[in-house]
KOLSETI-8309 format. One line per 8 residues: number of its first residue (from 1); their letters; for each residue x, y negated, z of N, C-alpha, C. Coordinates in steps of 0.05 Angstrom, whole numbers, plus 5000, padded with zeros to 4 digits. Atoms other than C-alpha are relative to their C-alpha. Layout:
// KOLSETI-8309
NUM> A> X:Y:Z:X:Y:Z:X:Y:Z | ...;
This chain:
// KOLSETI-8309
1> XXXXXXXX> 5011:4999:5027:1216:5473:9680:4971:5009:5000 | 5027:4994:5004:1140:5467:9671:4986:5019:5024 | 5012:4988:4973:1124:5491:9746:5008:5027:4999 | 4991:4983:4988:1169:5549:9747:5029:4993:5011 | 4973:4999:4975:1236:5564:9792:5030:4997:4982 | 4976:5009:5023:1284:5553:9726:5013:4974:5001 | 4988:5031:5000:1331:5490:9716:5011:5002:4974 | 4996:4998:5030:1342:5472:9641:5012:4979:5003;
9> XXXXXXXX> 4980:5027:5009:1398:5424:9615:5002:5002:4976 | 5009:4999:5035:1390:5403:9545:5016:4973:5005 | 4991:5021:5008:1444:5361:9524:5011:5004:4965 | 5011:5017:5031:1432:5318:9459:5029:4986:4991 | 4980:5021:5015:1488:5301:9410:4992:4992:4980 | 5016:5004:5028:1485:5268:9349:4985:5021:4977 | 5021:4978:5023:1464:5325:9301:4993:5022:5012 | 5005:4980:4978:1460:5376:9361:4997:5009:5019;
17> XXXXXXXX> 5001:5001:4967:1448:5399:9423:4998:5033:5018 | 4991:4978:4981:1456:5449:9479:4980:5002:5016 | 5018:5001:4981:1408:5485:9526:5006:5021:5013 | 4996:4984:4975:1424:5512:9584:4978:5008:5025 | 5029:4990:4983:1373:5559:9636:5018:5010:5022 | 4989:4988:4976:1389:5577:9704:4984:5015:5007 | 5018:4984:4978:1345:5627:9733:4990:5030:5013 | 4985:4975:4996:1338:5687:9771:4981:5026:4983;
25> XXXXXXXX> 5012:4983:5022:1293:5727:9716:5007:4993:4976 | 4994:4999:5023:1323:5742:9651:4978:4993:4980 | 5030:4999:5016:1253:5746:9611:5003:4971:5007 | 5012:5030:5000:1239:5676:9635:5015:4999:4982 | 4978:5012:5018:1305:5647:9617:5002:4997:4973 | 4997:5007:5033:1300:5672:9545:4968:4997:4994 | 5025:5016:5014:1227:5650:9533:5006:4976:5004 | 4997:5034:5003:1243:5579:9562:5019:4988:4977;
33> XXXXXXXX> 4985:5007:5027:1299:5578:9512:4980:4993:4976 | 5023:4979:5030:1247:5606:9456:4982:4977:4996 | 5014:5022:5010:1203:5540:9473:5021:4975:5000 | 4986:5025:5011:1261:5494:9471:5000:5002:4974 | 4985:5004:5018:1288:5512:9413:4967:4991:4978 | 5021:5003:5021:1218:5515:9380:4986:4963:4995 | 5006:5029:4992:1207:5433:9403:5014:4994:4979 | 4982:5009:5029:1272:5423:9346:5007:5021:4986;
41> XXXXXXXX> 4995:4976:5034:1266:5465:9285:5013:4986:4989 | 4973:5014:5014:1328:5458:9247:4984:4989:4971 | 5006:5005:5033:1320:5426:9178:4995:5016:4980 | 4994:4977:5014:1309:5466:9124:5030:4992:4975 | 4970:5006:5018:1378:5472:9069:4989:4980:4978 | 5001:5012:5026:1375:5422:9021:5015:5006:4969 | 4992:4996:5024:1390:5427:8944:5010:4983:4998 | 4966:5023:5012:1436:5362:8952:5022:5017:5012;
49> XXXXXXXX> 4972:4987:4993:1503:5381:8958:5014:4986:5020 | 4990:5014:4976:1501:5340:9028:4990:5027:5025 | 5004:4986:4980:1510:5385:9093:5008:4987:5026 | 4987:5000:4984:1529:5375:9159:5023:5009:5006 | 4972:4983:4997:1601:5394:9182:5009:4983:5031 | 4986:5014:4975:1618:5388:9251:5029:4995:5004 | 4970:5002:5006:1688:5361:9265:5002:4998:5042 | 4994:4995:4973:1719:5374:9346:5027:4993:5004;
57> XXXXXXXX> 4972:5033:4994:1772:5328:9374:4999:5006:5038 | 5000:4993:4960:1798:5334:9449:5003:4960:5010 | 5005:5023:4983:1786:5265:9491:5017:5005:5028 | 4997:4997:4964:1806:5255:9565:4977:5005:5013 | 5011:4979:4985:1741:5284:9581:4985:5023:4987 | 5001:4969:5003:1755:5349:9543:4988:5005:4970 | 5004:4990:5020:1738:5377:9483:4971:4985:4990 | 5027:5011:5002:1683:5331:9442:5000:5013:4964;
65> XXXXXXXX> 5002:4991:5037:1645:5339:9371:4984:4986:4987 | 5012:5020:5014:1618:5293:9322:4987:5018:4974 | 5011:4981:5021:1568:5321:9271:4997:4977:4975 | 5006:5017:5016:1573:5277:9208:4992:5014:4967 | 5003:4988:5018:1543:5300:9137:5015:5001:4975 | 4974:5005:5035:1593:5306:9076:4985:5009:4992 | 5007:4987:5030:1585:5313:9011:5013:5019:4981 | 4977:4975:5005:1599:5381:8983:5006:4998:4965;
73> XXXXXXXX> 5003:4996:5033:1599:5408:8908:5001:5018:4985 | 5001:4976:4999:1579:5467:8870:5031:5006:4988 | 4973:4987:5015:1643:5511:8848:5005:5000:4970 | 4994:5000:5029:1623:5510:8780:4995:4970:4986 | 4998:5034:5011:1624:5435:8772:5033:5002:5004 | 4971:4995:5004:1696:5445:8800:5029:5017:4996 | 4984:4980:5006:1721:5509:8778:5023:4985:4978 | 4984:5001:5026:1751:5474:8713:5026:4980:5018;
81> XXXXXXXX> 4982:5019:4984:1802:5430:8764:5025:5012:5007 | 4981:4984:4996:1842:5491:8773:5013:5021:4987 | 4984:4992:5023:1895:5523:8744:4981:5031:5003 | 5012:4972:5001:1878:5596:8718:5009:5023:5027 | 4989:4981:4973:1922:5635:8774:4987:4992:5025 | 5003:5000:4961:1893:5600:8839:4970:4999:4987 | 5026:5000:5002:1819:5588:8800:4993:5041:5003 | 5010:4972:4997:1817:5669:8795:5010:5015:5032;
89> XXXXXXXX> 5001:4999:4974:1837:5664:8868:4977:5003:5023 | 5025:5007:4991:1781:5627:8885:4973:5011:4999 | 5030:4982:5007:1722:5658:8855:4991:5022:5018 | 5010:4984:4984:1718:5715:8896:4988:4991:5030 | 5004:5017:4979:1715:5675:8952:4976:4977:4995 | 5020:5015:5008:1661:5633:8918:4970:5011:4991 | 5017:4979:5003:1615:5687:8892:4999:5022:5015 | 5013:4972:4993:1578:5734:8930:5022:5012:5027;
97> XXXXXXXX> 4971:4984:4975:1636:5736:8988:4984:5006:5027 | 5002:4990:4967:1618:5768:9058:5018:5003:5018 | 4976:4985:4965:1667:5777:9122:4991:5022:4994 | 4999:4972:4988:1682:5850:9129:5016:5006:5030 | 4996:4995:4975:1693:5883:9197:5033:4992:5001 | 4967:4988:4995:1773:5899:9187:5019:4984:4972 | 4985:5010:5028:1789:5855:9120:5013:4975:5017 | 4982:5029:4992:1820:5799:9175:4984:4975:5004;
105> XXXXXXXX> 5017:5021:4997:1796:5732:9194:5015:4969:4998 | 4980:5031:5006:1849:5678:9168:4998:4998:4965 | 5008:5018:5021:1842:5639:9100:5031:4983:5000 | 4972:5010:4996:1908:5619:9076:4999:4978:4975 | 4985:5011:5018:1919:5561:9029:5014:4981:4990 | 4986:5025:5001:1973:5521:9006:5012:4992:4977 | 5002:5014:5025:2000:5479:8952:5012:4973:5008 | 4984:5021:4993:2043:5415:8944:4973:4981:5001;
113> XXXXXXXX> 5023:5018:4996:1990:5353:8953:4992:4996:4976 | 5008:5016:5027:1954:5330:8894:4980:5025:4982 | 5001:4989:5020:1931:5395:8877:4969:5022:5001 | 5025:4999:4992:1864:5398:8900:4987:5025:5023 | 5009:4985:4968:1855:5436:8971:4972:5000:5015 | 5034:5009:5001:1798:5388:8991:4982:5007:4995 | 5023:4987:5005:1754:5397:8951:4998:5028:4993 | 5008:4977:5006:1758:5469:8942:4980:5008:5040;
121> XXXXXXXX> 5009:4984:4968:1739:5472:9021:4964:4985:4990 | 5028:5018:5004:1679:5418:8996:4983:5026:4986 | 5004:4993:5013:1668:5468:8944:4990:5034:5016 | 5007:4985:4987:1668:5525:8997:4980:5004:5016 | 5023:5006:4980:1619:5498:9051:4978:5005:4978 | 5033:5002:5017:1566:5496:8992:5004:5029:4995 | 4999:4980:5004:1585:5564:8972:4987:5014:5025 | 5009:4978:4972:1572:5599:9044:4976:4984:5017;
129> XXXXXXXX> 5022:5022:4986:1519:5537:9060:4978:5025:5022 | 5027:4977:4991:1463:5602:9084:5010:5009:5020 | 4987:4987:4987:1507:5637:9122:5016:4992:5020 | 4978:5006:4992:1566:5606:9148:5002:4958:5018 | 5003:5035:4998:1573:5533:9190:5034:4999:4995 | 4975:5009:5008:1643:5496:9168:5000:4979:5033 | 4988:5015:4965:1676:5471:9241:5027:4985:4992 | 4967:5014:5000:1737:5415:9222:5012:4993:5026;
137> XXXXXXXX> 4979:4997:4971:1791:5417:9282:5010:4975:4992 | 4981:5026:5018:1817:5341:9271:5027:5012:5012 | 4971:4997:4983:1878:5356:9326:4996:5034:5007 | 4998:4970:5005:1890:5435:9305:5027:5003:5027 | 4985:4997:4985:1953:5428:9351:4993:5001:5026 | 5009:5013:4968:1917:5400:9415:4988:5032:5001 | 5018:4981:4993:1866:5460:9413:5026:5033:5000 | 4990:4980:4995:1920:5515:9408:5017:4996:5025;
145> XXXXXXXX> 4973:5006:4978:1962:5477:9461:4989:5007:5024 | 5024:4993:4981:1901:5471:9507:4981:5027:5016 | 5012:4975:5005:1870:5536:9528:4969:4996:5013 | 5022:5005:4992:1805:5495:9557:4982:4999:4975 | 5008:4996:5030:1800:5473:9490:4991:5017:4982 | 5008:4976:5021:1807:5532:9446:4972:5015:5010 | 5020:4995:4986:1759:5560:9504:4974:4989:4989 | 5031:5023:5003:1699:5508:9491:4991:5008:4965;
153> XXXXXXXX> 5000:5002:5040:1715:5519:9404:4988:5033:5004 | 5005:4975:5002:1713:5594:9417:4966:5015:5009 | 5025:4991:4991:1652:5605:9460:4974:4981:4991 | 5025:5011:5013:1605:5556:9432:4986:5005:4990 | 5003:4981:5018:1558:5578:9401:4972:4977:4993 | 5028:5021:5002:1508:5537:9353:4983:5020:4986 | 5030:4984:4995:1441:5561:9362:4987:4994:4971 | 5006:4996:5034:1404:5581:9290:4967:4981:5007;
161> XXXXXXXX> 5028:5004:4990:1341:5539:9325:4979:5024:4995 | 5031:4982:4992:1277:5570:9312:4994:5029:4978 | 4993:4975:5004:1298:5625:9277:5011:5029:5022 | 4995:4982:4978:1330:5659:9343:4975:4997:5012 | 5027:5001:4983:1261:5632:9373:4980:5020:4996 | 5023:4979:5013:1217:5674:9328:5013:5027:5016 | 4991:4971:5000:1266:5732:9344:4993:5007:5030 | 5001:5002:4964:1259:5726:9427:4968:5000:4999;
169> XXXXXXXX> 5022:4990:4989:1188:5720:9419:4980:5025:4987 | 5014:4974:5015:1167:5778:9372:5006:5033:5021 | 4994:4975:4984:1204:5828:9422:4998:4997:5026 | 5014:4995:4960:1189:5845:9496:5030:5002:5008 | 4971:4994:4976:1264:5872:9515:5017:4979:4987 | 4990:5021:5005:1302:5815:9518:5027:5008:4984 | 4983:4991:5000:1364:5854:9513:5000:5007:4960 | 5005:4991:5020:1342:5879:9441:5004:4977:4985;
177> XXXXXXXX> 5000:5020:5018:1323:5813:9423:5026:4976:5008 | 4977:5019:4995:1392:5782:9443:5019:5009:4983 | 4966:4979:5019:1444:5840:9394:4972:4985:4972 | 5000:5000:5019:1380:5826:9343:5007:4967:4980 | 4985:5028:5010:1403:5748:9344:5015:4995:4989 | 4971:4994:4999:1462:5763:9349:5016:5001:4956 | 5000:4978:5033:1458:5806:9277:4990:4966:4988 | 5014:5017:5022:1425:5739:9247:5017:4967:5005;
185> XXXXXXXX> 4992:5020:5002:1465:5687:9272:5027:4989:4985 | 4977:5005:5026:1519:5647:9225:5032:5005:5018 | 4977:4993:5001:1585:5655:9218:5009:4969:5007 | 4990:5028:4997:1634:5595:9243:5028:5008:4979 | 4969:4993:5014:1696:5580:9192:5012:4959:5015 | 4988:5018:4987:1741:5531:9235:5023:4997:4980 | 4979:5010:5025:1789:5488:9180:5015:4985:5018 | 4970:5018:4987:1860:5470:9205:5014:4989:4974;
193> XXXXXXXX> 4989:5012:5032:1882:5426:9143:5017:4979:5006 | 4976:5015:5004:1951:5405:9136:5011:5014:5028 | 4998:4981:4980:1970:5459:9188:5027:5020:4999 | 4981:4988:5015:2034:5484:9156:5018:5002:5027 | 4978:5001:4967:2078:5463:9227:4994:5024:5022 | 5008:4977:4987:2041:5512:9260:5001:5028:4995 | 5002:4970:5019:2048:5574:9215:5028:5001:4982 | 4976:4995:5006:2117:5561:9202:5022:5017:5017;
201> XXXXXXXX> 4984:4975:4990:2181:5605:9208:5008:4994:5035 | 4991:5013:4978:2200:5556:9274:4973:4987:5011 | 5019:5008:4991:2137:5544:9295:4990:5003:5036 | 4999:4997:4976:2144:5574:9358:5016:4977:5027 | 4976:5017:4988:2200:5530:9373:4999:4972:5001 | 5015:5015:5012:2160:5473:9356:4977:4987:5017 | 5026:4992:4985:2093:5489:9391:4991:5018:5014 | 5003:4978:4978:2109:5536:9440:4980:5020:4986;
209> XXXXXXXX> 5027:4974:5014:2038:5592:9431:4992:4990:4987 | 5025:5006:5021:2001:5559:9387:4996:5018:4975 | 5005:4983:5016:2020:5607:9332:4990:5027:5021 | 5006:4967:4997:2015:5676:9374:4967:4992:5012 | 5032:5007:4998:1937:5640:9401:4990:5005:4972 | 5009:5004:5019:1925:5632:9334:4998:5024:4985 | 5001:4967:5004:1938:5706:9311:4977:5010:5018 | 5010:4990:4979:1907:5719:9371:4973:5001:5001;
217> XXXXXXXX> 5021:5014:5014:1841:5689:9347:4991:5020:4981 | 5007:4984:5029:1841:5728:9280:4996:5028:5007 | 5006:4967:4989:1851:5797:9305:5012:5009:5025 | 4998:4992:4969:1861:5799:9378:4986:4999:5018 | 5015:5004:4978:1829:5799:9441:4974:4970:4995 | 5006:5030:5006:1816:5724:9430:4971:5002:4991 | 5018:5008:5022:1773:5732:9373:4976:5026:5000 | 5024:4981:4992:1727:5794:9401:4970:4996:5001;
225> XXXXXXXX> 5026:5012:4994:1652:5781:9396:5000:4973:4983 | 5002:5030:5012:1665:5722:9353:4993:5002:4975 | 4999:4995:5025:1639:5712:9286:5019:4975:4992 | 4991:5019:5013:1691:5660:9269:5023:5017:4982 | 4981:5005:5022:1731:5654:9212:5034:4970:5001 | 4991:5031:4998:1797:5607:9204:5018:4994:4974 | 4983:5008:5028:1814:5567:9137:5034:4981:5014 | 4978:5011:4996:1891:5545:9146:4999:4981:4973;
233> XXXXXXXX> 4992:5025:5030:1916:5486:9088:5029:4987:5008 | 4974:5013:4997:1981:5468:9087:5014:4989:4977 | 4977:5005:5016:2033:5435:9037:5025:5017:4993 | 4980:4976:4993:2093:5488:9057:4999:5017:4974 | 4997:4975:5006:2116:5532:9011:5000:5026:5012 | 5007:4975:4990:2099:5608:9024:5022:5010:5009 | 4977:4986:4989:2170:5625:9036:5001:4988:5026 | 4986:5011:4971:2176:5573:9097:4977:5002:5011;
241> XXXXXXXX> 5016:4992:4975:2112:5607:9136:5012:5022:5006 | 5003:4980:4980:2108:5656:9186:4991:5025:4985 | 5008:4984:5011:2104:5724:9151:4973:5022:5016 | 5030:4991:4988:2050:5745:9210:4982:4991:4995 | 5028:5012:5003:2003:5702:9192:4993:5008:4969 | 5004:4986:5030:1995:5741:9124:5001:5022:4998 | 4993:4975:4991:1999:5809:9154:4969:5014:4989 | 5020:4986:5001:1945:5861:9124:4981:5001:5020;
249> XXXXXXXX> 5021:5004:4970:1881:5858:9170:4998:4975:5004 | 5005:5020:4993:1896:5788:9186:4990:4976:4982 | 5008:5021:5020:1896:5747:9130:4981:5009:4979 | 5020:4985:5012:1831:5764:9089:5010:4975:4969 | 4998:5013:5030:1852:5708:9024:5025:4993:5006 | 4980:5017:5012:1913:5682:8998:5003:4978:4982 | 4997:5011:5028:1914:5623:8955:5012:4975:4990 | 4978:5019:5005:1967:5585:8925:4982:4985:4972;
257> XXXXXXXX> 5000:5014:5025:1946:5521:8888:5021:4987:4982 | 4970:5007:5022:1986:5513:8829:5002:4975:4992 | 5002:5013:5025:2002:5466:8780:4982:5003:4981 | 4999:4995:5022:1974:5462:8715:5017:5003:4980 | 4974:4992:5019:2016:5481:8658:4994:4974:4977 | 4996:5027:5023:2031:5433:8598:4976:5006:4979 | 5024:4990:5019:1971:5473:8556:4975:4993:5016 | 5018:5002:4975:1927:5478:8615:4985:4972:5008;
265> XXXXXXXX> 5009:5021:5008:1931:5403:8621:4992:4973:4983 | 5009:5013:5028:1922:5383:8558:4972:5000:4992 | 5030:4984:5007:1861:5423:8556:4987:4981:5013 | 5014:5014:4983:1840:5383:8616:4999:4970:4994 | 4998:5044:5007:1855:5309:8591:4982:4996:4975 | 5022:5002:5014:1811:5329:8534:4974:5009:5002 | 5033:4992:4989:1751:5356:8569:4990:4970:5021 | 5000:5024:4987:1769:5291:8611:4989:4970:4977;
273> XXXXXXXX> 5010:5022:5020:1756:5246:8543:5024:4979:4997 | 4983:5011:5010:1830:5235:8540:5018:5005:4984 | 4985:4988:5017:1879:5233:8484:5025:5002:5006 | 4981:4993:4997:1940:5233:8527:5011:5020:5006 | 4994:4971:5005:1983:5293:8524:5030:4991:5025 | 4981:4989:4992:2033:5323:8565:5015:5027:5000 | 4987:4980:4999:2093:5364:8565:5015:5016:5012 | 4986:4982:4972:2110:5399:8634:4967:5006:5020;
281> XXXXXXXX> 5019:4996:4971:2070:5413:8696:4993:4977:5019 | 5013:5031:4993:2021:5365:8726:4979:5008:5025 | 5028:4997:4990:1976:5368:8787:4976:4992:4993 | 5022:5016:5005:1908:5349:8795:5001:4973:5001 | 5010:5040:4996:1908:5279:8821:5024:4994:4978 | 4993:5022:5020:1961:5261:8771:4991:5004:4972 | 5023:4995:5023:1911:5292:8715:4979:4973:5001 | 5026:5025:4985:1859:5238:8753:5012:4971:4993;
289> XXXXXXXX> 4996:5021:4993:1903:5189:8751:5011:4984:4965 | 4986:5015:5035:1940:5190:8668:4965:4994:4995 | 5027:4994:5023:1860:5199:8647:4983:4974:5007 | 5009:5028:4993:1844:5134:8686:5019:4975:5002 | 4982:5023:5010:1896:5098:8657:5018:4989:5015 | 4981:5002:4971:1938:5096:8731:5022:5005:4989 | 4980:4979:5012:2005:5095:8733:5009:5026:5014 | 5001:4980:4985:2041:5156:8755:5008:5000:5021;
297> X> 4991:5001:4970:2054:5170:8825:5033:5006:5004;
């Protein structure tokens, strides 16, 4: 690298990339970083409600990741979508939320289908956009089964570009300027959605470790040094999970999406600009679907 005794590997994916230094002085090492990273300055956040979201998939040669940009949406465009018990769920988790040291590191929520899970995670990534990157696991099973896998998801680490750059070159002890990165770099929240087989009462029996890794992750060994986070989504009723994975400390939210009630969505079919009424309990998509004239599911 530039006529010194270092060897740099910089590999380029689609929205990201990796740089690796070999050499036998520390100081180098993290300045040569300090002018990679400064060659690609990240983007700055946009005010569309489009982000990046990396998604990680295992191949036959090992753990890969595709960076593609969804489209998110603020919470208060879709706060009104949810019933009053799981919307006063949400909010805290939407406003002003931080990770605490010892409040746990699992995200629990589930709900029969229809009843808007999705987009509350769409509605989440925009929420923690500053702070936090959103990591989707397509094959949540493969990576608990795997331990190369979970390995590669766990230690990764995506670099804040030229933000850690500034920090490496304003300080002399490298050491200082590696805990004050550290302090500034984001949070990962890894989403296992539709994940219920795994966090069920027989799950063990099922998928061998994948649950006790997965604990293991949140507040164990595993998950030491890690700023990650992990949203679960399942279908399952709350009685047929695993009552560890909801254990004080571990699970930092709970949130059951409901129904709407027969008032609830009445309210909603007329903020929708419809005059059909109903008289029981209705999810979302079949709110979506009387108000666009569909039939029902």
């Amino acid at each position: 690298w530039r006529d010194t005794d270092a060897i740099v590997l910089i590999r380029q994916h689609e929205r990201s990339g990796d740089v690796m230094v070999a050499a036998d002085d520390l100081g180098l090492a993290r300045k040569i970083i300090a002018e990679v990273l400064a060659l690609f300055p990240p983007a700055p956040i946009s005010e569309k409600a489009v982000l990046p979201i990396t998604f990680w998939h295992h191949t036959d040669k090992g753990p890969q990741i595709t960076v593609r940009d969804i489209e998110l949406a603020s919470w208060t465009v879709l706060a009104p979508n949810y019933s009053a018990e799981t919307k006063a769920r949400l909010e805290p988790l939407m406003e002003r939320f931080r990770p605490a040291k010892n409040n746990g590191r699992i995200l629990l929520w589930y709900g029969e289908p229809g009843t808007g899970k999705t987009y509350a995670i769409r509605a989440l990534a925009w929420a923690w956009r500053e702070w936090c990157r959103f990591e989707y696991v397509i094959d949540p099973e493969q990576m608990l089964e795997h331990a190369s896998y979970l390995t590669e998801v766990l230690l990764r680490r995506m670099n804040d570009g030229a933000e850690i750059a500034e920090i490496m070159e304003k300080m002399e002890n490298a050491e200082a300027a590696q805990e004050a990165a550290e302090r500034r770099r984001k949070w990962r929240l890894l989403i296992l959605e539709d994940s219920g087989e795994m966090i069920g009462m027989d799950a063990k029996n099922r998928i061998g470790q994948g649950l006790s890794r997965l604990l293991n992750i949140s507040d164990g060994i595993l998950g030491q040094g890690t700023k990650i986070m992990i949203l679960i989504t399942t279908n399952e009723e709350l009685g047929r999970l695993n009552p560890a994975i909801m254990r004080p400390g571990r699970c930092l939210s709970q949130v059951d999406f409901r129904r709407f009630s027969a008032e609830e969505s009445n309210q909603w079919l007329r903020q929708a600009g419809c005059e059909k009424q109903v008289d029981g309990l209705r999810t979302l998509s079949q709110l979506y679907a009387l108000a666009s004239g569909q039939p029902p599911a």
